[in-house]
C-alpha positions as CSV (number, residue, x, y, z in Angstrom):
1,X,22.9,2.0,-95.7
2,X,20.7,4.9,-96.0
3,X,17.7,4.7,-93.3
4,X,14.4,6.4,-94.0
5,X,12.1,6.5,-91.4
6,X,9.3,8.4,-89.7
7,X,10.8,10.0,-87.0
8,X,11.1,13.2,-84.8
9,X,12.9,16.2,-86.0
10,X,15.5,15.5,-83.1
11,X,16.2,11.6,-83.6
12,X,16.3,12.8,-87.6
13,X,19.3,15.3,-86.4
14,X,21.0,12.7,-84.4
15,X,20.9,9.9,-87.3
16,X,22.4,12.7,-89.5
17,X,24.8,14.0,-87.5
18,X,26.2,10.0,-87.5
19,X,25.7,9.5,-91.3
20,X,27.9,11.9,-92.3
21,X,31.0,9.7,-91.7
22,X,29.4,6.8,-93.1
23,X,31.5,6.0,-96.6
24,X,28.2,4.1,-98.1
25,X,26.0,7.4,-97.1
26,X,25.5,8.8,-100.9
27,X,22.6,11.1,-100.3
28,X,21.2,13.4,-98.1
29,X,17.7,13.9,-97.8
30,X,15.7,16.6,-96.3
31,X,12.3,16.7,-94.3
32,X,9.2,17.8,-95.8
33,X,7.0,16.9,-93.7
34,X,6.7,14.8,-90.4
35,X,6.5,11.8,-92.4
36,X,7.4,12.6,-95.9
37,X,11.0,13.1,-97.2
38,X,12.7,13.4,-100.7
39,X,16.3,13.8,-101.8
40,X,18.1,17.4,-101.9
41,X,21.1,16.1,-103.0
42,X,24.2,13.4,-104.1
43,X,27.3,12.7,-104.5
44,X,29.3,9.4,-105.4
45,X,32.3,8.1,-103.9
46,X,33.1,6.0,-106.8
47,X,31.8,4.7,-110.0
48,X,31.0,1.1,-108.9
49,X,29.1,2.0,-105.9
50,X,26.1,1.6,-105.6
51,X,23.5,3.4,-102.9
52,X,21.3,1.9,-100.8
53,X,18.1,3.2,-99.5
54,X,16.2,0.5,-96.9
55,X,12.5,2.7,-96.7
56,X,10.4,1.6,-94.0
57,X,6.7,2.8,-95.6
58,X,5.4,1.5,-99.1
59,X,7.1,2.3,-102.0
60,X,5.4,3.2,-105.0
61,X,6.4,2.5,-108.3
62,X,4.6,5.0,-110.9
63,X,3.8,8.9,-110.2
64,X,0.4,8.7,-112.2
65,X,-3.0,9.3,-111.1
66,X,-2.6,5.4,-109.8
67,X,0.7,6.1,-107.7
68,X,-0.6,9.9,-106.3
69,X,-4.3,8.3,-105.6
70,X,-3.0,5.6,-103.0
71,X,0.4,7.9,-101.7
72,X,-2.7,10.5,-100.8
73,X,-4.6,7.7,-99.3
74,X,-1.5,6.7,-97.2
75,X,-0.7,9.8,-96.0
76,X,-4.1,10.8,-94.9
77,X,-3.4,7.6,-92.8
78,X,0.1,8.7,-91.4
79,X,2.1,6.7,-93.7
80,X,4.8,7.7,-95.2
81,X,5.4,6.4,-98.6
82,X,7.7,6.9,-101.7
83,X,7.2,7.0,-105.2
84,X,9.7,6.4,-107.7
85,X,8.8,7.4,-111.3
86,X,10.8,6.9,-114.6
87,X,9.8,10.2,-116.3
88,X,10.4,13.9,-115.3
89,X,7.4,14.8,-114.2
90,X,3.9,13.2,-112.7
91,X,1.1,12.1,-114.8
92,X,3.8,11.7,-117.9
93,X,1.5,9.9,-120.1
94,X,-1.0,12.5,-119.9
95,X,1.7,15.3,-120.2
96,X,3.9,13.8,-122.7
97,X,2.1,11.0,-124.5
98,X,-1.3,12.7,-125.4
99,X,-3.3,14.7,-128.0
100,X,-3.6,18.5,-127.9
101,X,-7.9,18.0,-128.1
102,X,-7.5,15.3,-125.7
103,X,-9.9,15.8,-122.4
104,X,-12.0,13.7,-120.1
105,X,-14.0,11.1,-121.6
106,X,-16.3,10.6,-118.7
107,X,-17.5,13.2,-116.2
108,X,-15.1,14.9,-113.7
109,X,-17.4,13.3,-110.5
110,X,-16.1,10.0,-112.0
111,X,-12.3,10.5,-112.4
112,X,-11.4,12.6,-109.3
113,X,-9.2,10.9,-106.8
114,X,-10.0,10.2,-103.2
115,X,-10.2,12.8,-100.8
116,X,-9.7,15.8,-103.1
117,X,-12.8,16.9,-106.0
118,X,-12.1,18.5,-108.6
119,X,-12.7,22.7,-108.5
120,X,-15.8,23.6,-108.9
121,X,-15.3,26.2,-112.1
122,X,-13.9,23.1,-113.6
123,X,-16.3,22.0,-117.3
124,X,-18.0,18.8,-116.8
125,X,-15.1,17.0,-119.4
126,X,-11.9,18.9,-118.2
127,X,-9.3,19.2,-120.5
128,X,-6.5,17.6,-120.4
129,X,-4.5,20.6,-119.0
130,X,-7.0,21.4,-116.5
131,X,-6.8,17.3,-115.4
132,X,-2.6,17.8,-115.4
133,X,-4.0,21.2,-113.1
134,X,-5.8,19.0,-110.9
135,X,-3.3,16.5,-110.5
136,X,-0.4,18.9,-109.6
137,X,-2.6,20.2,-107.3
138,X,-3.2,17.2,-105.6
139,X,-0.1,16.1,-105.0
140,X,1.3,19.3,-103.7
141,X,-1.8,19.3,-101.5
142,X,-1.0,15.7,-100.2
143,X,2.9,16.8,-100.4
144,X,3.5,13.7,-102.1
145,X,7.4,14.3,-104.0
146,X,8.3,11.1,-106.2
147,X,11.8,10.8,-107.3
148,X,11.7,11.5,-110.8
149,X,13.9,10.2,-113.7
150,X,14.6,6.5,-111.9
151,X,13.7,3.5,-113.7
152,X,13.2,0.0,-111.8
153,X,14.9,-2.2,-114.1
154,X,14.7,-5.2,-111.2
155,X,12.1,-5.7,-108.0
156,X,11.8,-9.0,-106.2
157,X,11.2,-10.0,-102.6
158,X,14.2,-10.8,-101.1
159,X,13.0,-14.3,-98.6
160,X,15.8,-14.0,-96.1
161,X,15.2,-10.5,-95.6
162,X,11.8,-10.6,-95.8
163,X,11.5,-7.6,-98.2
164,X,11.4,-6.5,-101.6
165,X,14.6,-5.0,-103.4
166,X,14.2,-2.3,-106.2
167,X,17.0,-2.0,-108.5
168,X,16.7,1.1,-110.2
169,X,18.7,3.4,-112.7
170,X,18.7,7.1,-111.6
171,X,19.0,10.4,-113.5
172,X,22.8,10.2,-114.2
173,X,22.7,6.1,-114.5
174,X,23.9,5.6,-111.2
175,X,22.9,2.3,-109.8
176,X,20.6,2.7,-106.8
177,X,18.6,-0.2,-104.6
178,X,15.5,0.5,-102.6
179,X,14.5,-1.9,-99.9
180,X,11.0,-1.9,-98.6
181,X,8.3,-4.4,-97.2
182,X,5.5,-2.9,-98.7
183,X,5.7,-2.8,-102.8
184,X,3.1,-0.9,-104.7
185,X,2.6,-1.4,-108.8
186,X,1.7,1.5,-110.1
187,X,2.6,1.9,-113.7
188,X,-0.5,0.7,-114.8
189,X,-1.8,-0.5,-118.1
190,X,-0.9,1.6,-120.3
191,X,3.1,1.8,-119.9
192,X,4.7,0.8,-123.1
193,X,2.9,1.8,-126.5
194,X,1.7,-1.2,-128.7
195,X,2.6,-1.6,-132.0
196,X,0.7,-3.7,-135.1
197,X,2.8,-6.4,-136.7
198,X,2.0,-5.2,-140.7
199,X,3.4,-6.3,-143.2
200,X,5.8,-3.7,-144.8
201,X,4.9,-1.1,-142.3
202,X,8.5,-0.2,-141.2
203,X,9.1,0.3,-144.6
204,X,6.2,2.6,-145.5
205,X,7.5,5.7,-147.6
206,X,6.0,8.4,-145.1
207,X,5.4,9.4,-141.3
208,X,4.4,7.0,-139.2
209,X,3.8,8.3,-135.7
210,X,2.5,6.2,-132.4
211,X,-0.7,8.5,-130.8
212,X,1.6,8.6,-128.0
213,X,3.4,11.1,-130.1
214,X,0.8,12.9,-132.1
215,X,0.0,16.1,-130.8
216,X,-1.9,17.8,-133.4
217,X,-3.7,17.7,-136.7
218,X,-2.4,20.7,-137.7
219,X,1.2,19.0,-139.2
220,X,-0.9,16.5,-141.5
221,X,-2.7,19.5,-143.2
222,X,-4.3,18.2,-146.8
223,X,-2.4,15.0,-146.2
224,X,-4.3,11.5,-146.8
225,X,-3.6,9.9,-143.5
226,X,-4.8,6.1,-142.6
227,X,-5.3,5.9,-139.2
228,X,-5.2,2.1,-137.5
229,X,-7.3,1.4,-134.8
230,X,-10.9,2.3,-133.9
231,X,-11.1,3.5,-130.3
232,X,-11.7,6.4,-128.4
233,X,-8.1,7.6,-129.4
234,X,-8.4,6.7,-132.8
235,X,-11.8,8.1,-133.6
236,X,-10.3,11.4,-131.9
237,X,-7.4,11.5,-133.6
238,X,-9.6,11.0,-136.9
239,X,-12.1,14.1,-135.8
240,X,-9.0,16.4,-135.0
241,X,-7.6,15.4,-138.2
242,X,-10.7,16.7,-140.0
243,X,-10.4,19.9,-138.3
244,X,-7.0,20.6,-139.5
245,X,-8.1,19.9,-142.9
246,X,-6.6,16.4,-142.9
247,X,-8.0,13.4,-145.0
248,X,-8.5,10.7,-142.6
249,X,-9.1,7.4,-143.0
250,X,-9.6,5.1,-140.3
251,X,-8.9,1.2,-140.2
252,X,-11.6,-0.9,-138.3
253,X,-10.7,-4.9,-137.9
254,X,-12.6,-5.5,-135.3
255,X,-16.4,-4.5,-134.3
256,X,-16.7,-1.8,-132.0
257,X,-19.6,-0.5,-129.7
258,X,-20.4,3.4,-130.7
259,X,-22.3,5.1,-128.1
260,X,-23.2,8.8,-127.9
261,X,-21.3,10.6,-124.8
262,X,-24.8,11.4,-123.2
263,X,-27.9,10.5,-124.0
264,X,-32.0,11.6,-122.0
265,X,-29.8,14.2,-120.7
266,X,-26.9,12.6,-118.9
267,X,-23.4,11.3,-119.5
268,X,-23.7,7.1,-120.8
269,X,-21.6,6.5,-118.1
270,X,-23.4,7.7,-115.4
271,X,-26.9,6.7,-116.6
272,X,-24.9,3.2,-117.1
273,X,-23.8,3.1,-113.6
274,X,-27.2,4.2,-112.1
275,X,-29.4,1.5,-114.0
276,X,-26.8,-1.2,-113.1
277,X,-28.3,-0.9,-109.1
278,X,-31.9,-1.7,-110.4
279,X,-31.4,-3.9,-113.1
280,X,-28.8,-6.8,-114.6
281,X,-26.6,-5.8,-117.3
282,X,-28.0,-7.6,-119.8
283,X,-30.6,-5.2,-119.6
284,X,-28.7,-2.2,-119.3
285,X,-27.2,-2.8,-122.2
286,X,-30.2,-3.4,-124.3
287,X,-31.5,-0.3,-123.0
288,X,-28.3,1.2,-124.1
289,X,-28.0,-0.2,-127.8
290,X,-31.7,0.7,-128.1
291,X,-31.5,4.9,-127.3
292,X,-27.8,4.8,-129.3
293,X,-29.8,3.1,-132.1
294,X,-32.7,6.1,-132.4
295,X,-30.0,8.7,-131.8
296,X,-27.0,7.2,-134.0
297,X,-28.4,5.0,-136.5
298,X,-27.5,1.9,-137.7
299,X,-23.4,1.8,-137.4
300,X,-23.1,-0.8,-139.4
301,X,-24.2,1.0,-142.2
302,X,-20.7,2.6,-142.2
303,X,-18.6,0.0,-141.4
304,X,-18.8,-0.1,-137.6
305,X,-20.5,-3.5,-137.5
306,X,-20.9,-4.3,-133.3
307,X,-20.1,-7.1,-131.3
308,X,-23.2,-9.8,-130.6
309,X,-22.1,-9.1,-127.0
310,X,-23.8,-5.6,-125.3
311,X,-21.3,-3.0,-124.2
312,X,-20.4,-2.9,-120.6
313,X,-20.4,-6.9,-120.7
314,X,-18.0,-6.5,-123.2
315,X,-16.0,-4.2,-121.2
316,X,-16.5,-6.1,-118.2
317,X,-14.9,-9.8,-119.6
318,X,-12.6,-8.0,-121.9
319,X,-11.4,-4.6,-120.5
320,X,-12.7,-3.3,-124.2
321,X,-14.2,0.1,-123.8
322,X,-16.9,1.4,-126.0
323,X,-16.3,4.3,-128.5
324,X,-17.9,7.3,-126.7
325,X,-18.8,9.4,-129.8
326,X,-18.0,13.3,-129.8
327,X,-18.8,14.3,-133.1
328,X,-16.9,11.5,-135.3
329,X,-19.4,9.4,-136.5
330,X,-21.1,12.3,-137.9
331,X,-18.1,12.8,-140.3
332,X,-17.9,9.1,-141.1
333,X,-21.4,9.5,-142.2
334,X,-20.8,12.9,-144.2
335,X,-17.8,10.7,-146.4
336,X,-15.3,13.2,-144.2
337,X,-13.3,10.1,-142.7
338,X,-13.7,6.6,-144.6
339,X,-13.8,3.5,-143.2
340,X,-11.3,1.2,-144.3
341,X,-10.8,-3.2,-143.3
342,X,-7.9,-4.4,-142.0
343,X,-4.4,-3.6,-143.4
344,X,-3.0,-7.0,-145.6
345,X,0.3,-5.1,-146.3
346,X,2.0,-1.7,-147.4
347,X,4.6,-1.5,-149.9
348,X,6.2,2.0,-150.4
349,X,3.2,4.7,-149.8
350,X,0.3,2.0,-151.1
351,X,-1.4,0.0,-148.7
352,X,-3.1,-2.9,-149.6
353,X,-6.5,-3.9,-147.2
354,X,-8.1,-7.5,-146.9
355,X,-10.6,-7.0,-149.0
356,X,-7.7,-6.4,-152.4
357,X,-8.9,-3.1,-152.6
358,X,-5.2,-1.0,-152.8
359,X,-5.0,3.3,-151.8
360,X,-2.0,5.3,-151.5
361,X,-1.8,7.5,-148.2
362,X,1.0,9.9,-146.9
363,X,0.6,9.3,-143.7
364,X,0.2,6.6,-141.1
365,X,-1.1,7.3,-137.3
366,X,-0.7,3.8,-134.7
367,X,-4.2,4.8,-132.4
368,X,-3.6,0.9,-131.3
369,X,-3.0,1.6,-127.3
370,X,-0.7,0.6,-124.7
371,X,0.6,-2.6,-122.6
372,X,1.8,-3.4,-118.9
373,X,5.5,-3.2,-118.6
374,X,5.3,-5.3,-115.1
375,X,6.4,-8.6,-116.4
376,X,9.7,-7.0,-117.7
377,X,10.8,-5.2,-114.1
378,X,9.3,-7.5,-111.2
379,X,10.2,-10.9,-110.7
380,X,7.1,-12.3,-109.8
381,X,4.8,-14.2,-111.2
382,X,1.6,-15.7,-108.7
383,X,-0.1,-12.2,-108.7
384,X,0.4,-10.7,-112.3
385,X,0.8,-12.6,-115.7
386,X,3.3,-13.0,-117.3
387,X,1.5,-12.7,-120.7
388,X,0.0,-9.6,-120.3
389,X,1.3,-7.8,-117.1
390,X,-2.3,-7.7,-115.5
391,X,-3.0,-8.9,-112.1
392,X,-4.3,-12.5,-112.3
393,X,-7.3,-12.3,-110.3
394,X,-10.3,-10.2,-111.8
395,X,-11.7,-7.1,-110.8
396,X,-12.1,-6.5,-108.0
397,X,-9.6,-9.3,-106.4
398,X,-6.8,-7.7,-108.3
399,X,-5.1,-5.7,-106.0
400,X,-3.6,-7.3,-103.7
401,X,-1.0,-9.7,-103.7
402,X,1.5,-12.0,-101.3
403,X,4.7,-10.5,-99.6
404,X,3.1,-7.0,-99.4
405,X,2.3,-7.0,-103.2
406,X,0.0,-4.2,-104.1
407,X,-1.1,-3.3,-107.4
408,X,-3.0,-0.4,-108.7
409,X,-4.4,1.1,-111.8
410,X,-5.0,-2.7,-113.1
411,X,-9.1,-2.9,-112.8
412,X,-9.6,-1.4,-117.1
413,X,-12.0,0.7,-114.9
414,X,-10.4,3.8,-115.0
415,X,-9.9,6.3,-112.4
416,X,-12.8,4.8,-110.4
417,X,-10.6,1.4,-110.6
418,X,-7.3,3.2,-109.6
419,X,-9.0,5.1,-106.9
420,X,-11.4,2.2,-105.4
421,X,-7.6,-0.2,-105.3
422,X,-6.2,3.0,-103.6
423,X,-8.3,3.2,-100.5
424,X,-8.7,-0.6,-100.0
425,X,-4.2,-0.5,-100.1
426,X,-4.2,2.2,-98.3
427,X,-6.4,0.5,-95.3
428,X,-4.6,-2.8,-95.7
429,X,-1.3,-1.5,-95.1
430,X,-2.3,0.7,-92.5
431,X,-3.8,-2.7,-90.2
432,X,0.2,-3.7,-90.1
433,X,1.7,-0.2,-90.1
434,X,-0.2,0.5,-86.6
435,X,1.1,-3.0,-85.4
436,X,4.3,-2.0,-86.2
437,X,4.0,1.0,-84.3
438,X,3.2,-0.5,-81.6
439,X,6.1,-2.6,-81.5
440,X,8.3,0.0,-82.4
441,X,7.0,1.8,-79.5
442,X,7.6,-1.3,-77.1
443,X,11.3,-1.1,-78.3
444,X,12.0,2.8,-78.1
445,X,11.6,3.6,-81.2
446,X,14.0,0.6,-83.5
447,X,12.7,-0.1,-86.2
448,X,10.7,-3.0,-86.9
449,X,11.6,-3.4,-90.4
């Protein structure tokens, strides 16, 4: 077994020096700090074996803004943590999986992450490479160093132990198992893309291409594209589109709240969140529908018929954000992206909407979102639901679970959700991490775990 532990730099030397004639020992690791380590390298004594690694901080599984927000507020604590991540790289969603045009859609003051702003020169809706910027930053500031390109295909708490076991796949498909007491989900909610059960659509004689892998508008030039799905993504996508000279035609099934990204001259958001500590939000939300009304029109008028209840209750019961609007509706109006129903079926390049009307299109772009991936990795099933990977308990009771159970990046609140479940982990685990000091230094330094 391979022990992990926050130590001095001559008890790590001692523990080394007896390692290294230890047949299970398959990796060394190095020390990056006085509490933080990650691997420098491996080897394998056979094919069947499988290393071990028991970790006596949290582990964290996810390197996205989620995982680096409550490793930074661990280790301003003096605990050590590690984070395990599946991809290459940290924030991979927002590296891999997003839109060239993509960029903040609320304020930076609203999305930074505890105990680090972002820099000052930054635009008040950062792009998404200055966020990616930002992020790097921080966790090279925080010298947080996940251990990329490991998937956890298994996590459960072990009762006799009295810990939680992470079986995980590592870069050359080695079979690796991490033991910790504290276990924090950080994958969030939008892990695995989502996509629509239509009729014919596997089928369909053209591109069809997931948001999560559309990058520009510039490969659909002068193509008639149908894109399905009406949020923030999907209205983007449809706006990019017209500025590549695209046809876009987006599919609404649902209604959807449009409001304008600012409005009296401030963001929506943070006029939202500053009328919510005077008044209820059934008011702030007709207060709300009432300036988007004089400054966007009717919406229904074009298709975008809203829902009878008022945006941030909506959002609140539901998780559903509203569309904030940065220049599409404007083309929607102008007859430079049509508003389609919902999709009955597609056969060949036609596609055939509920209301029998039929149109031909030569593309097809999925803006229809993401999902948890929990239920399919962790074997647990009193904090998180097995339906839709979400914590069971509503914002904000979500976080924390039984058995040392953490989740974060679960509140549908954004980076204000991820970073508000980050601090409160962060101080929860610290109230046993001191006790456990304390007992560790009753007993010279063994470990407790």
């Amino acid at each position: 077994m391979l022990f992990l532990g926050m130590q001095t730099m001559d008890t790590w030397a001692e523990i080394e020096g007896k390692r290294i004639h230890d047949p299970f020992f398959l990796k060394q690791y190095q020390q990056k700090s006085e509490d933080s380590y990650m691997p420098a390298s491996s080897t394998t004594t056979s094919s069947s074996s499988k290393q071990c690694i028991i970790f006596p901080g949290p582990v964290i599984v996810g390197a996205g803004p989620s995982g680096l927000a409550v490793a930074a507020c661990l280790k301003e604590k003096g605990i050590p943590s590690l984070v395990i991540e599946r991809s290459d790289c940290i924030a991979s969603l927002w590296q891999h999986k997003t839109y060239d045009r993509l960029s903040l859609h609320l304020p930076k003051k609203f999305c930074e992450l505890p105990l680090m702003p972002f820099p000052f020169d930054f635009p008040p809706y950062p792009s998404k490479k200055q966020f990616v910027l930002y992020l790097e930053a921080y966790a090279k500031n925080f010298g947080i160093n996940p251990l990329f390109n490991r998937t956890v295909i298994s996590a459960e708490h072990d009762k006799t132990l009295g810990q939680w076991r992470l079986q995980v796949i590592g870069p050359n498909k080695e079979e690796e198992e991490y033991t910790c007491r504290w276990l924090i989900v950080a994958t969030g909610e939008n892990a695995e893309t989502v996509t629509p059960e239509i009729e014919g659509l596997t089928g369909f004689f053209g591109p069809v291409v997931h948001t999560s892998m559309y990058k520009s508008g510039q490969q659909f030039e002068g193509k008639k594209v149908l894109v399905v799905g009406c949020g923030n993504s999907g209205m983007e996508v449809c706006l990019d589109l017209c500025n590549h000279n695209g046809q876009p035609h987006i599919v609404v099934r649902d209604t959807v709240h449009v409001l304008p990204r600012e409005m009296l001259g401030q963001s929506t958001f943070g006029l939202s969140m500053w009328l919510l500590k005077w008044f209820p939000i059934e008011w702030v939300d007709r207060f709300l529908l009432l300036i988007s009304w004089f400054m966007l029109g009717n919406t229904a008028r074009f298709g975008l018929k809203r829902p009878n209840t008022g945006p941030l209750e909506l959002k609140s019961e539901t998780g559903k954000t509203p569309v904030l609007d940065v220049g599409t509706l404007s083309k929607i109006k102008s007859g430079d992206i049509k508003v389609k129903p919902a999709v009955k079926k597609i056969v060949g390049k036609r596609v055939e909407f509920v209301d029998g009307k039929t149109e031909e299109f030569d593309a097809v772009v999925l803006a229809t979102g993401y999902k948890s991936n929990v239920p399919l990795w962790l074997k647990e099933t009193e904090m998180f639901s097995e339906k839709d990977g979400l914590p069971r308990k509503p914002f904000p009771n979500g976080w924390k679970g039984e058995k040392g159970l953490y989740a974060v990046g679960f509140t549908r609140r954004g980076l204000m959700g991820a970073s508000l479940d980050a601090t409160r982990i962060a101080q929860d685990i610290e109230m046993c991490w001191r006790r456990a000091g304390t007992y560790q230094h009753i007993t010279n330094g063994a470990s407790p775990f």
